[in-house]
N, C-alpha and C positions, 0 to 999 in steps of 0.2 A: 501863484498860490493854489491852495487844494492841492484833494490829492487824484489821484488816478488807482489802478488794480495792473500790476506786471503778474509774470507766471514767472512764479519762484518754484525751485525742486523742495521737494518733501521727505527726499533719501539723498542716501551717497549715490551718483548716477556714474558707473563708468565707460569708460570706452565701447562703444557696439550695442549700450544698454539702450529698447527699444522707450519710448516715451508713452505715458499713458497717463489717465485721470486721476491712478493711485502715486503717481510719482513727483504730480507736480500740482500747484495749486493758485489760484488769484489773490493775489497778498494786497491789500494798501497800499499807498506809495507817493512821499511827497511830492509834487509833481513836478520842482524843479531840480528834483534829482536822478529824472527817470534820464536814462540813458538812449541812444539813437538804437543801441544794440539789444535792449530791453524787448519782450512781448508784450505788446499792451494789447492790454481785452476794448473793444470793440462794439458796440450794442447790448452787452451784457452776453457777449460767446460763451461758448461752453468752453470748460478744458480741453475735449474730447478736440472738439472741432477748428482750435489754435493749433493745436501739435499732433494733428494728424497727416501720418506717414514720417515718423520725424525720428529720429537714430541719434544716439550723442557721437559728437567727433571727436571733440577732448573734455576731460574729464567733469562735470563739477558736483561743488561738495552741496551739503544740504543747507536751506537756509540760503542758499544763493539767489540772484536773479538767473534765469535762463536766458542767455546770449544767443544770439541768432547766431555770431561766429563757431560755436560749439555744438552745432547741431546741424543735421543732415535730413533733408530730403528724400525718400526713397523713390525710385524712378528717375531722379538727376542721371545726368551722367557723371561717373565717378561717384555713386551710391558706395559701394562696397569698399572701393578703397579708402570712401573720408572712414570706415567703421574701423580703421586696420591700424595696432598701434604701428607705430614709425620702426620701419626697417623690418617690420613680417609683410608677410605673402598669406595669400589665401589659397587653398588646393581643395581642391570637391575630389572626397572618393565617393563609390558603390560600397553599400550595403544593403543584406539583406533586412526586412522589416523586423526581422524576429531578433534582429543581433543589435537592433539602434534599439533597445531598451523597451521594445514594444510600444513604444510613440511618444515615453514619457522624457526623450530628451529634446529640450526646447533651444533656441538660440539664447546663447550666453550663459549655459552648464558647458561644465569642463568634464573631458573623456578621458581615459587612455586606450589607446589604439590596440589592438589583440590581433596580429598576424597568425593562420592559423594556413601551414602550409606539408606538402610530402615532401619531406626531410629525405627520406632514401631516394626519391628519384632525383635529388640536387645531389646530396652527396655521393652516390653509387652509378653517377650517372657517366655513360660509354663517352670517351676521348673527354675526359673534365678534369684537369689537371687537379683542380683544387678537391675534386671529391675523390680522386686516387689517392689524396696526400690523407684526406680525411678518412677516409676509409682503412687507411695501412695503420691508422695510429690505434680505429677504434679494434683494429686485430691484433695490434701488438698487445693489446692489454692481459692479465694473468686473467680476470675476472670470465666467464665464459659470455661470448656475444647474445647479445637481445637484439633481434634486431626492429628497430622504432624504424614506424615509416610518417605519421602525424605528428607533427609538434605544434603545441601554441606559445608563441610568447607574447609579453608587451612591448611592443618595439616603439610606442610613446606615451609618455606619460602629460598629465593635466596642462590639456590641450581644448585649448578656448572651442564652441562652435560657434559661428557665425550663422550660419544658414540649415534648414533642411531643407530637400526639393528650392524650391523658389521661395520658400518660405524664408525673410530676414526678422520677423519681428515676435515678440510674446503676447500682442494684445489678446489672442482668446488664448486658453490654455486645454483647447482641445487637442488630443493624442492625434499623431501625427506620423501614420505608416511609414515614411521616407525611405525611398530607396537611393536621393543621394543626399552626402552630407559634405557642407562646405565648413574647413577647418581653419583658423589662424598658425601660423605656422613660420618658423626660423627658413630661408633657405634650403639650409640641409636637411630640414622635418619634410620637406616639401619634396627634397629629391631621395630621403628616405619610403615617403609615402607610394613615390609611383615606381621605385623597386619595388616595393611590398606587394603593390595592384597586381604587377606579373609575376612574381610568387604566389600566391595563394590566396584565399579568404579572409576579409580584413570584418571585429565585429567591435561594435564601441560599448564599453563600460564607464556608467557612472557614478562620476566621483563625489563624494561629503564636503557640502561648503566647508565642512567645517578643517581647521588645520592639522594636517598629521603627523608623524614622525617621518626623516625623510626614509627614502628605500633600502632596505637593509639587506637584498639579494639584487647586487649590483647587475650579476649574472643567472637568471632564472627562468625553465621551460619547464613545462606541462608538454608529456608525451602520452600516445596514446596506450602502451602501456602500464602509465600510474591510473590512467582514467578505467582501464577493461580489467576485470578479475581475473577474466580469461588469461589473459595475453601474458599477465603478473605472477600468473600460475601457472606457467604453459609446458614446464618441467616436469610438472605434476602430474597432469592429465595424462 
């Protein structure tokens, strides 16, 4: 009989979401129905001080009990993989401070990746079969040559983060310089990513929780002649 207080979630909690005071709360709880797998509160603990250092592994919804099997430890071994859903990878690239959003991106906002590389010296470049092919074609054209040596593209789209620096978790929400960032990531995102690294400057953009239409320019770059007056007018001068 009686009852007991478990730590039930207070939101929807998912995968890599880090745990805190605001996410989870000491609920009542008849006591012959509290589970082995249950958090029970202890001396009258604090929230803070049960689930601290503590990452969800699989999902749960609100209004749940929080299961010890659904949640993670930080510093365990095999920390980052329990955060991973099933069948991604995790890949850390470099960037610079100024291109991670000026600190305001935290673990578990979604990016899309911006490769920002010299195009002419890939394409135009001496004994490179593939930039002799690219290069004949961009001369065969009627239009007269421009010639682009910067381009930027998105070469991935709403891409989980997992980590800044060594940072895994959201409990303060102070900005956070990071100059590395650790991504969730498909395999091929993953062997997409460390092409990109030796290509060029890679900077992360972020994205609106909110839902959008999907991409309407399957195929789309920013060169640095749409970005310079100069370069766009260079006819002219």
């Amino acid at each position: 009989g009686g009852e007991t207080k478990i730590l039930v979630a207070m939101t929807d909690l998912p995968v890599g979401a880090a745990l805190n005071s605001s996410k989870a709360q000491w609920i009542s709880w008849p006591a012959g129905s509290v589970s082995t797998q249950y958090i029970v509160q202890k001396d009258g603990q604090s929230v803070t001080d049960a689930i601290r250092d503590m990452v969800v592994k699989r999902q749960i919804s609100i209004g749940d009990p929080i299961n010890v099997s659904k949640i993670f430890k930080r510093g365990e071994a095999g920390f980052l993989s329990g955060t991973l859903k099933a069948g991604m990878r995790s890949a850390t690239i470099g960037v610079t401070p100024a291109s991670a959003a000026s600190g305001f991106i935290l673990p578990g906002d979604y990016v899309d990746i911006i490769l920002t590389h010299d195009a002419a010296n890939t394409i135009f470049c001496q004994s490179c079969v593939a930039g002799e092919v690219i290069a004949r074609k961009l001369l065969a054209k009627d239009a007269p040559l421009v010639m682009v040596r910067y381009i930027s593209e998105n070469i991935l789209s709403n891409v989980r983060v997992l980590a800044l620096d060594q940072k895994l978790d959201d409990f303060d929400a102070t900005a956070i310089m990071a100059r590395r960032v650790t991504l969730e990531v498909t395999r091929k995102q993953a062997e997409k990513l460390a092409s990109a690294t030796a290509m060029g400057q890679l900077s992360l953009a972020l994205r609106s929780l909110a839902p959008s239409e999907a991409e309407t320019e399957p195929f789309a770059f920013t060169s640095d002649v749409e970005v310079s007056p100069l370069l766009s007018n260079i006819d002219q001068v």
